[in-house]
N, C-alpha and C positions, 0 to 999 in steps of 0.2 A: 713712918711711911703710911698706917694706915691713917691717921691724922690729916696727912697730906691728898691722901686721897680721897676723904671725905670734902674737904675743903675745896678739893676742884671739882669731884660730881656736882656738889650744892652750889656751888657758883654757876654751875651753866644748866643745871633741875632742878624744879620747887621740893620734887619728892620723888617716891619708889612707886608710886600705884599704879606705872605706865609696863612694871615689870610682871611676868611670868616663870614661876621655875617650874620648867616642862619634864625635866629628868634630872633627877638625884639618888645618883647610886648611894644606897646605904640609908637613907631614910627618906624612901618613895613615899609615904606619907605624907610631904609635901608637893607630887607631885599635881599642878593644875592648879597651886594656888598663887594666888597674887604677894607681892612680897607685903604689903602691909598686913596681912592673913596672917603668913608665918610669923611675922614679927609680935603678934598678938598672941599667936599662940605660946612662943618664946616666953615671950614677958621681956623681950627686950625692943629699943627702936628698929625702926627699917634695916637704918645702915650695915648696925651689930647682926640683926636676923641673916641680910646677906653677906655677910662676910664670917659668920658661924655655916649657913651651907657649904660657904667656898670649902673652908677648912674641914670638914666635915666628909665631905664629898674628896676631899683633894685634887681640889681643883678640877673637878669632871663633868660639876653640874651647868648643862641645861637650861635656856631662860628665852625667853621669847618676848621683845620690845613693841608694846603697842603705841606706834606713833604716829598713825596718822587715825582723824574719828570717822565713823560708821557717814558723816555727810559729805564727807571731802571724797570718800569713797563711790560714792552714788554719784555726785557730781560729775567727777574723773570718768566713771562710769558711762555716763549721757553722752559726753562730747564725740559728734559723727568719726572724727579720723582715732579714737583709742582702741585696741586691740585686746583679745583677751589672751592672755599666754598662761604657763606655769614655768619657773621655773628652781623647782625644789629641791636639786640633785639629787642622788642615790640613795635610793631605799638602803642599800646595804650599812650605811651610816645611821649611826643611831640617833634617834630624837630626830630623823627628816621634818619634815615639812607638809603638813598636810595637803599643800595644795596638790601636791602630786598625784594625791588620788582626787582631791575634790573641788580642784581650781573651776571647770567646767560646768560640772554637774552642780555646784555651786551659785555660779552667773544665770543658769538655768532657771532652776528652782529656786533660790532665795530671791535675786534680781528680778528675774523674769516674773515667775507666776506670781509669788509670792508679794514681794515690795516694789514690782511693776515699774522698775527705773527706766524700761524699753521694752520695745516688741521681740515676741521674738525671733522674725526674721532680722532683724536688725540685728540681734544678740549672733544669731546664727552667720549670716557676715559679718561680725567682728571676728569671730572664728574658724571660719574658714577662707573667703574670696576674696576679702581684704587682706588678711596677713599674703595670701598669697600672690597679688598682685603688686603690693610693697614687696617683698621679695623677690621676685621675679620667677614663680613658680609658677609656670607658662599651663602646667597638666595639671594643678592642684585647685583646689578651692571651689568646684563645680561639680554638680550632677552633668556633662554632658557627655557629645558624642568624641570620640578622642582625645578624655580626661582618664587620669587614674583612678580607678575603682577600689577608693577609697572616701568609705558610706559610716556617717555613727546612726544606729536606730536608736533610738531612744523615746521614752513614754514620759510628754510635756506636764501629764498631771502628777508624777509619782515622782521625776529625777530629784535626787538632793543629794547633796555630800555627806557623809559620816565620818570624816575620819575625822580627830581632832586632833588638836598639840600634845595629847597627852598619850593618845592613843592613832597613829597616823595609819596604820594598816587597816584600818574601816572602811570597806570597801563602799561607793557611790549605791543609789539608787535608782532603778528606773534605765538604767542602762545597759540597755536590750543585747545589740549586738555592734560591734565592731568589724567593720570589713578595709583591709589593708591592701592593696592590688587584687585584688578579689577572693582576696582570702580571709575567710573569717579568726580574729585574729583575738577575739575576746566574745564572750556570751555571758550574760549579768554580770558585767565586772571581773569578769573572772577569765586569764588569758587560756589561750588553746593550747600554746604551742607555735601555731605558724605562723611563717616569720615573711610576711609579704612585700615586708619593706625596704627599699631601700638608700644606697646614701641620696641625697640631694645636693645639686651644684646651682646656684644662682647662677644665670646667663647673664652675662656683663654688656 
């Protein structure tokens, strides 16, 4: 069996270097390393390195596939109709997703100030007045007069993400305050409590 599954990974992958083991219960030691890393440290190939985690972990561990590169990304990024979203599922799940905390504040600061893929009011509707115009969220996506007063503050020279694959609870930077129907719903990344939101219904 395992034979067989070497034989079908390497027929459609040159290799493991595209891999990440983010969480390995029982020996976090390798957590944040690349598989050809562990497999060095092992003294065995990739293949054997990941499939001694598996067994090791019992089947629990964690990995994270990087498949698309840092240009295709930026690219993707530029084109006027692409959006910026997240979607990470639930914190309460272990080894989430960093974008959760840091999809935004990310586009921001790394996109933005930093590697300059767009402006940022540009960045800023892809975020908000776009998505909500393709949806049809008639009250959202605008500073105006009979919109929902729902405002991110944030400080253009300092936002950035922190959380990583390995470590996802690291909270953003630079992001000031949060206002949900006009309720402040977050203050440095960090929530209140109030809960200003509600469901949303696309008008058809």
């Amino acid at each position: 069996m395992v034979a067989q599954i070497k034989k079908e990974y390497y027929e459609k992958y040159a290799d493991m270097s595209w891999l990440m083991a983010v969480r390995c219960p029982g020996c976090e030691e390798f957590n944040g390393m690349m598989v050809p890393e562990i497999a060095e440290k092992m003294g065995v190939d990739e293949f054997e390195a990941a499939m001694e985690i598996t067994r090791r972990t019992k089947d629990q561990a964690l990995a994270v596939f990087f498949s698309i590169c840092e240009e295709d990304v930026q690219t993707v990024m530029k084109h006027p109709r692409v959006m910026i979203c997240t979607d990470s599922g639930l914190k309460s799940r272990p080894g989430y997703h960093p974008r959760m905390r840091g999809s935004f504040p990310r586009a921001l600061g790394l996109y933005v100030r930093e590697k300059k893929v767009t402006s940022l009011p540009e960045m800023i509707r892809k975020m908000t007045s776009m998505p909500a115009a393709v949806y049809g969220l008639k009250t959202k996506g605008l500073i105006w007069e009979g919109f929902d007063a729902d405002i991110c503050i944030f400080d253009p020279n300092t936002i950035i993400d922190k959380a990583t694959f390995v470590d996802p609870d690291q909270r953003a930077e630079g992001l000031d305050y949060v206002i949900v129907g006009g309720k402040i719903a977050a203050v440095n990344a960090v929530a209140t409590g109030e809960l200003g939101g509600t469901m949303l219904y696309r008008e058809v």
